[in-house]
N, C-alpha and C positions, 0 to 999 in steps of 0.2 A: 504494500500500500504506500511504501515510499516513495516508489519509484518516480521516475523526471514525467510518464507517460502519463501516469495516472494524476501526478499533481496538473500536470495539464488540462488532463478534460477534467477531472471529475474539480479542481480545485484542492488549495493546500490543507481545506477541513476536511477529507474524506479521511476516513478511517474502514474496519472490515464492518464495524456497522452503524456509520455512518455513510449517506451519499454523495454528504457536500454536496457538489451543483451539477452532480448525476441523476439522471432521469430510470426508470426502468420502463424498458422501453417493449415493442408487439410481440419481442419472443418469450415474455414471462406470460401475458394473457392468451396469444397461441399456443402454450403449453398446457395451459391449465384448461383450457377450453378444450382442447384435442384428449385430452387423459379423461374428461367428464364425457366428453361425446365417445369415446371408448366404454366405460364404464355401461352407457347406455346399451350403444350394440349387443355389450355381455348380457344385458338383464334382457331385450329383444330375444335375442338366438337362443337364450334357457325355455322361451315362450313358445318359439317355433319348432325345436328339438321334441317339448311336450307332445306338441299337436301331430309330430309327424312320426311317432315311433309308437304306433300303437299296431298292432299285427293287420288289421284290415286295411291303414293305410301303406305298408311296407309290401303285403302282397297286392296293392294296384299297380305298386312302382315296379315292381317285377314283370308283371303283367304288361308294362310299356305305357303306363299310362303317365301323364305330365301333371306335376304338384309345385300351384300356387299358394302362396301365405299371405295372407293377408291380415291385417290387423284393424 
């Protein structure tokens, strides 16, 4: 945090937790936002797994027949 780089951008008050006249910037809420829109899919696909692994649907799909999900 001492470095000549960081006294540059961030200013000579940064510290590891302090900002000084650092911003945090679209890759903290792209991250957060992409790990929750994850989390979502997981709780999706648990739903669709249900609906689809039951024996009368597993023998249509054998049979050739094509499966939508819909929510």
């Amino acid at each position: 945090w001492g470095t000549d780089r960081v006294e540059r951008v961030c200013g000579v008050k940064a510290d590891p937790f302090l900002l000084g006249d650092c911003t945090i910037g679209w890759g903290l809420y792209l991250a957060v936002g992409s790990t929750v829109a994850t989390f979502i899919c997981a709780i999706l696909s648990i739903q669709a797994e249900i609906s689809t692994s039951s024996d009368k649907v597993q023998d249509e799909i054998l049979d050739g027949k094509n499966l939508i999900c819909l929510l």
